[in-house]
C-alpha positions in Angstrom: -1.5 18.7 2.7 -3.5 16.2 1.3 -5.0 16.9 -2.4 -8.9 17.1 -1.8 -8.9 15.0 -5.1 -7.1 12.5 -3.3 -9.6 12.8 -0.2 -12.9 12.9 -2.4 -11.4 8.8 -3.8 -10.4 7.8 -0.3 -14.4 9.0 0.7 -15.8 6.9 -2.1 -17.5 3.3 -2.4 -14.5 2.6 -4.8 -11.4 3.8 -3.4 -8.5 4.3 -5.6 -10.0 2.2 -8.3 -10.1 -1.1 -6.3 -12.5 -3.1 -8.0 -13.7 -5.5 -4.8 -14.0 -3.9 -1.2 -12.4 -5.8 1.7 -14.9 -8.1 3.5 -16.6 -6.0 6.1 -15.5 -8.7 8.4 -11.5 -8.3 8.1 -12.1 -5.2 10.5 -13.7 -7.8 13.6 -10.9 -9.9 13.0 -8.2 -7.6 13.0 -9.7 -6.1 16.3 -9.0 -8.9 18.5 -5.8 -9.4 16.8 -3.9 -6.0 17.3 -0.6 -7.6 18.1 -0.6 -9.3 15.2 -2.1 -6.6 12.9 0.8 -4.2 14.1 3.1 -6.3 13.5 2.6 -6.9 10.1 1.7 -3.6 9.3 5.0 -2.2 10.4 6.5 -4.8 8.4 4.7 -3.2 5.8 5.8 -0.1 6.3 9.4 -1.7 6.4 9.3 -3.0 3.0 8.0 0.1 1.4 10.9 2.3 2.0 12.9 -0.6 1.2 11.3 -1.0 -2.3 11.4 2.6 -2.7 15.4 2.5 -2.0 15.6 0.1 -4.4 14.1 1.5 -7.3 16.4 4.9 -6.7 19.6 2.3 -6.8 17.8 0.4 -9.8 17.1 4.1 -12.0 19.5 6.3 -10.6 19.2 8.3 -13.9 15.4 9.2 -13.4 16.2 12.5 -11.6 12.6 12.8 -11.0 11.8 9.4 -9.6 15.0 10.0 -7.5 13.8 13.3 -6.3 10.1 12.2 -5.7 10.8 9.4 -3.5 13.8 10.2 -1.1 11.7 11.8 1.5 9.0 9.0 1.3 11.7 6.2 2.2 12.2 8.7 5.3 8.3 9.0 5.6 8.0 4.9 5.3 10.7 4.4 7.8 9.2 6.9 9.6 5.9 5.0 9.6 7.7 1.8 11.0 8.6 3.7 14.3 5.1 5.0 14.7 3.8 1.7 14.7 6.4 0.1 16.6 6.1 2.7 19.3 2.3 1.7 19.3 3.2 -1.9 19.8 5.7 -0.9 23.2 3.0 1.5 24.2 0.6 -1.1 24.4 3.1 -3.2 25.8 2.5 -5.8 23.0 6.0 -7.2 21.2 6.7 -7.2 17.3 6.5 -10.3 16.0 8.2 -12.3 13.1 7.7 -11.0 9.6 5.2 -13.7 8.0 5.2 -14.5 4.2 2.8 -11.9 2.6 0.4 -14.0 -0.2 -0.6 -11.1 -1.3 2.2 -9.2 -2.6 3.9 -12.4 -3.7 0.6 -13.1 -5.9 1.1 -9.5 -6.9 4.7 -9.9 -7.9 4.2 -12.9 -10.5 1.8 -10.4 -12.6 4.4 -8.3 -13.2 5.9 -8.6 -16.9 9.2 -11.0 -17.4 9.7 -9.6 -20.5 8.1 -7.2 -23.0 11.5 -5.2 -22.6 13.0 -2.6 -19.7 10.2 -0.1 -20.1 7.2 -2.6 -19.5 9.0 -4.0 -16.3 9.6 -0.7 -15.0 6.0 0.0 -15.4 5.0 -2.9 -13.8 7.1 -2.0 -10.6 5.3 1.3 -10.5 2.2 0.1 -10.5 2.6 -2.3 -7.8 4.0 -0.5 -5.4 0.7 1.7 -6.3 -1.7 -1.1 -6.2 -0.5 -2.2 -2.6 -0.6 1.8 -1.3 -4.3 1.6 -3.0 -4.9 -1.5 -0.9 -3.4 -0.5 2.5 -4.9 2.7 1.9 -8.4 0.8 1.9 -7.9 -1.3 4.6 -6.3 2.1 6.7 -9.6 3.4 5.6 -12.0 0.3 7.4 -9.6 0.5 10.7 -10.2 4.4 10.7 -13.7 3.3 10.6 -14.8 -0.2 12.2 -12.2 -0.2 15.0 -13.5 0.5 18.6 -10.5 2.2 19.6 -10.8 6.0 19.3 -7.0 6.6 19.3 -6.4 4.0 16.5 -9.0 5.1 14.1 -7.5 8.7 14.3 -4.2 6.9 14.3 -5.0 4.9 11.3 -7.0 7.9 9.5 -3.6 9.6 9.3 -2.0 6.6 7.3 -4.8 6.5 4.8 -4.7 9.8 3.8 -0.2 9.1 3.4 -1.3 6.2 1.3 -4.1 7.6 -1.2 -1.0 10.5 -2.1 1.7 8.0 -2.2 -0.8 5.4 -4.5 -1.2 8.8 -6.7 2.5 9.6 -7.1 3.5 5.7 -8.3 0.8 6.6 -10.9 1.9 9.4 -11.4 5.9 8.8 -11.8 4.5 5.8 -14.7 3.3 8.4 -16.3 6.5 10.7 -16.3 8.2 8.3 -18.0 6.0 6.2 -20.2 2.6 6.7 -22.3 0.0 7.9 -20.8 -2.5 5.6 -22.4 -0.2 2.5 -22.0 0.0 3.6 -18.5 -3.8 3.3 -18.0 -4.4 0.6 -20.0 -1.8 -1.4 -18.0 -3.7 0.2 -14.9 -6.8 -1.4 -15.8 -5.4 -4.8 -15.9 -3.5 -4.6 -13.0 -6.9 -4.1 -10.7 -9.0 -6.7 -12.4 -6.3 -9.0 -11.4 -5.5 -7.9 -8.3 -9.6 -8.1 -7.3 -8.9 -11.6 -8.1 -6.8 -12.0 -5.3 -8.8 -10.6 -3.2 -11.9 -12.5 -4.1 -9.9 -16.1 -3.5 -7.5 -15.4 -0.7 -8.8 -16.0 2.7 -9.9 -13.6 5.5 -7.1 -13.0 7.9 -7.2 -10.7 11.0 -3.8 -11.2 11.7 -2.4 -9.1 7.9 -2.9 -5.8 6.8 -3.2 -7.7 3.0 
């Protein structure tokens, strides 16, 4: 069950912290592109239990990162099917993975050096900045799309996302300062507000 905490940030202006909202506009575009919005988005469900495998083989000594994110790389892969079932209901096809700007922008924040504990961090928190963001743009679909059946279907995947944005934050916290955890936070979503600000509109990408 969802935490109403969780709920109460995925009901406000701000959601999850996000410093810049998506352009009402994405959720037009996306609706006349639903082949292509399903498609990435079960790539993107694809890659998360992929990253959250390999941060269990990376730390296999953090019994509670271990613990915590076994069942979400079955909940992830889980995800994939759902959305690929969509796609063959529909009778639409799953495309080719395309090269994701956003993430890749993403990944050249995190810290080269600054030592283990500052790039462990940094994986943390953004695997938790992209849940934030998916769990956004999961939020405008639920909201903007004319589809009755996907905005229920895509309400269910913003509420997986708000918890699994939480637990990332959550896990950094487990294992390093609190206040370092925050402060680090705070840096990451000025930054990443950035990227939203100067990458372009697309229809066809969940980011």
């Amino acid at each position: 069950m969802i935490n109403p905490k969780i709920m109460e940030e995925t009901s406000s202006k701000n959601i999850l912290g996000l410093q810049l909202p998506t352009d009402p506009r994405w959720v037009d575009l996306a609706s006349i592109s639903l082949e292509e919005i399903l498609t990435d988005h079960a790539y993107c469900e694809q890659k998360a239990a992929a990253s959250c495998m390999s941060l269990i083989q990376r730390y296999p000594s953090k019994e509670r990162l271990v613990e915590e994110l076994s069942p979400i790389v079955t909940e992830e892969w889980g995800h994939f099917r759902l959305v690929l079932a969509e796609l063959q209901k529909r009778k639409l096809k799953l495309g080719k993975q395309r090269k994701d700007e956003y993430v890749n922008k993403l990944l050249s924040f995190q810290q080269k050096g600054g030592g283990e504990e500052g790039r462990f961090l940094d994986q943390l928190l953004t695997m938790a900045l992209i849940e934030a963001r998916s769990c956004e743009r999961f939020k405008r679909l639920s909201e903007g799309l004319d589809d009755e059946y996907l905005r229920n279907f895509y309400r269910r995947f913003m509420e997986s996302e708000a918890g699994h944005c939480h637990l990332f934050i959550e896990l950094s916290e487990n294992y390093i300062d609190k206040t370092k955890v925050r402060k680090r936070w705070e840096e990451w979503l000025k930054y990443e507000a950035e990227i939203i600000k100067n990458l372009d509109i697309r229809g066809d990408r969940i980011h």
